[in-house]
C-alpha positions in Angstrom: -67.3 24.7 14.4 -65.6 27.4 16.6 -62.2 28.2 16.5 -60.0 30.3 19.7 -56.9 31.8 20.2 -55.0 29.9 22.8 -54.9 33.3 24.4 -58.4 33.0 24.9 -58.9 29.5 26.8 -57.5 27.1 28.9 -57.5 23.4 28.1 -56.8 20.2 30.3 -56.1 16.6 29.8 -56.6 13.5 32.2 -56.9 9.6 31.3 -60.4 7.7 32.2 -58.8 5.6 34.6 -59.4 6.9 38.2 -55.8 6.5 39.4 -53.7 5.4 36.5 -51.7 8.3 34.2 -49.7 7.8 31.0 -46.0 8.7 31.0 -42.8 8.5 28.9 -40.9 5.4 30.1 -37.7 6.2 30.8 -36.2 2.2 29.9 -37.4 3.2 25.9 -38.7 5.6 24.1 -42.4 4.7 24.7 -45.4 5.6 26.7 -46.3 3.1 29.6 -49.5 3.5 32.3 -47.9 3.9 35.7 -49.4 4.8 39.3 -51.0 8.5 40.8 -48.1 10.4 39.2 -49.1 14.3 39.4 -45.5 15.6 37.9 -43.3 15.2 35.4 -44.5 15.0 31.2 -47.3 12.6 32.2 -51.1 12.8 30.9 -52.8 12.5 34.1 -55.2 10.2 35.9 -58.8 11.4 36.5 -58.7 12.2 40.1 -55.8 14.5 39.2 -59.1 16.9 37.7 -60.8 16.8 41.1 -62.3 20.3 41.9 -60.5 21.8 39.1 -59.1 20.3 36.1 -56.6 23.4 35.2 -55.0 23.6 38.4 -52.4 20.4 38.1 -49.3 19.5 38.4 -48.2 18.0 35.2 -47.1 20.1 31.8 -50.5 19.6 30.4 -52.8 21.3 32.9 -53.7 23.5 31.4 -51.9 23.0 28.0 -49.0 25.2 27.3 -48.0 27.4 24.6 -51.6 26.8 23.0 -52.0 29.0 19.6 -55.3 28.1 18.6 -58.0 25.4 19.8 -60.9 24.5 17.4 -64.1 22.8 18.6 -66.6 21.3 16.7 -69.8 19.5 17.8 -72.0 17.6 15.7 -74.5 15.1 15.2 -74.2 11.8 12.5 -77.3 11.0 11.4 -79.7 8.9 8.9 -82.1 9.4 6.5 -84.8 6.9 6.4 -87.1 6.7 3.6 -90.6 5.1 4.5 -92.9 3.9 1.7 -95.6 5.8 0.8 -94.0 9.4 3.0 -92.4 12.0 0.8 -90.3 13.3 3.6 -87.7 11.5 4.9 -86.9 10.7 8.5 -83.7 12.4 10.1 -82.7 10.0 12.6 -79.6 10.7 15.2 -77.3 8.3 14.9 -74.2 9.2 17.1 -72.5 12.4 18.7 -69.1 13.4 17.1 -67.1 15.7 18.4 -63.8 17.3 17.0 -61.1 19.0 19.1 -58.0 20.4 17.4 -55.1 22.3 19.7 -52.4 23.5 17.9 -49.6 24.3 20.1 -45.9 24.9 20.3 -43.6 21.5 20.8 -42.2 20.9 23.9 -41.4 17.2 25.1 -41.8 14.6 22.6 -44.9 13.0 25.0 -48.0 13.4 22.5 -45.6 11.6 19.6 -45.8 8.6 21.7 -48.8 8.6 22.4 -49.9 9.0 19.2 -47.6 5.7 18.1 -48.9 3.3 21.5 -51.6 4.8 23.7 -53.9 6.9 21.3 -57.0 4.9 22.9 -56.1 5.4 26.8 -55.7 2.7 29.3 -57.5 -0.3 29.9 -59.2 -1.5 33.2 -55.8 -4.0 33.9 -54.1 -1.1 33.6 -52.2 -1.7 30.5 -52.3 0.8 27.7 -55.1 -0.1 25.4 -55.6 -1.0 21.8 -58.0 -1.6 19.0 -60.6 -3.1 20.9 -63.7 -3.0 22.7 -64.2 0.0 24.5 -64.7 0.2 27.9 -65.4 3.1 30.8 -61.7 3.9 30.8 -61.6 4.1 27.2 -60.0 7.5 25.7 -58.6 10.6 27.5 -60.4 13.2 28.7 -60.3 16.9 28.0 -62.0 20.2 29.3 -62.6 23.4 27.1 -62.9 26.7 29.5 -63.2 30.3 28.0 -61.6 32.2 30.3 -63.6 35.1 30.9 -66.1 32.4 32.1 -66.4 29.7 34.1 -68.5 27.8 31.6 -66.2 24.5 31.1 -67.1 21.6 28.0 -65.8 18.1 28.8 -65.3 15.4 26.2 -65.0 12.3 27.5 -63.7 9.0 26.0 -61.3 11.0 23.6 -59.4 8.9 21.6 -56.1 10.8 19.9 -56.7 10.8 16.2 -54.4 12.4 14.1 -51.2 13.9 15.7 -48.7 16.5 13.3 -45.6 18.7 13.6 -45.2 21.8 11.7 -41.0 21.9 10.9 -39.4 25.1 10.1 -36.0 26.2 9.5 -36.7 30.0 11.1 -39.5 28.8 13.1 -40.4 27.2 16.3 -41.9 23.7 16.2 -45.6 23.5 16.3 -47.7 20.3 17.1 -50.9 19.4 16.2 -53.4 17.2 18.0 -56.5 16.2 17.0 -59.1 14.7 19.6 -62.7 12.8 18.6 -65.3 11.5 20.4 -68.9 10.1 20.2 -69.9 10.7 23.4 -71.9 13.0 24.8 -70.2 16.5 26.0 -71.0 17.9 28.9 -71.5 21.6 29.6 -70.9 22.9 33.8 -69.2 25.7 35.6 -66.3 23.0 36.9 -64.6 20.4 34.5 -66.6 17.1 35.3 -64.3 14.9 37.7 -66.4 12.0 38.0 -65.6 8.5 36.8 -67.9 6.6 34.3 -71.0 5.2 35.8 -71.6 3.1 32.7 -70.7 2.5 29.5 -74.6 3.4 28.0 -72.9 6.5 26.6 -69.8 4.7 24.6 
């Protein structure tokens, strides 16, 4: 685990679908999948990253008012036991990687997307739910230091927990919390390109 001060990197945020984004509707308070939006409190599509993620037009890259961002890559794995061996066998099961941003409130977007599109959009284009995954399963999000120009990207992020810190004498803070089992990968750009295949889900 490794925790920063938002001071101390920039974060961004796209869907997995190549030219779909995720907006607040403005018919009712929910979140719907719309067209190549760039503007506006939208979670962006993927293309939207091309060449560099942080540079976009939305309120989200990078993230704003970020306070702290903890990271945490793992491994699950499994102990197998074979007759006749005294040590066990550590087998890797799975990646599992943990994102955290804490950061002030400023549109009630990531509320609703907590409550109707925490897993993305689908391949029709319709916000997805508990089901199979597929290659636009998830968000994805790039991690840049930035004194550096070393960038993380988790892909396939699904939008697990979600709170807000409320204060009488304080400003609103938001919490979101980001996992996925997929692979992370480490470059010098945030990685633009869409799934090949779904080998890594």
């Amino acid at each position: 685990m490794v925790y920063f001060l938002g001071r101390d990197v920039k974060v961004a945020i796209c869907t997995e679908d190549a030219d779909k984004c995720v907006e607040i509707s403005s018919a009712t308070p929910d979140v719907a999948a719309v067209g190549t939006a760039t503007t506006g409190d939208i979670i962006e599509f993927l293309w939207a990253a091309d060449g560099n993620a942080f540079d976009g037009g939305s309120l989200h890259n990078p993230f704003t008012d970020v306070t702290g961002v903890d990271l945490t890559l793992g491994k699950v794995d499994e102990d197998i036991a074979y007759m006749g061996q005294r040590t066990a066998l550590k087998a890797e099961i799975k990646n599992e990687t943990t994102l955290v941003i804490t950061k002030k409130r400023n549109s009630a977007l990531f509320n609703h997307v907590f409550n109707n599109a925490r897993h993305g959009i689908k391949a029709d284009n319709t916000l997805a739910g508990n089901e199979q995954p597929t290659l636009q399963y998830g968000y994805r999000l790039a991690v840049q230091l930035k004194e550096s120009e070393e960038v993380i990207t988790l892909r396939n992020c699904v939008l697990a927990d979600y709170t807000v810190a409320l204060g009488a004498d304080s400003v609103q803070e938001e919490t979101l919390t980001f996992i996925s089992y997929t692979d992370p990968l480490i470059d010098t750009a945030a990685v633009s390109a869409d799934n090949a295949d779904a080998s890594h889900l």
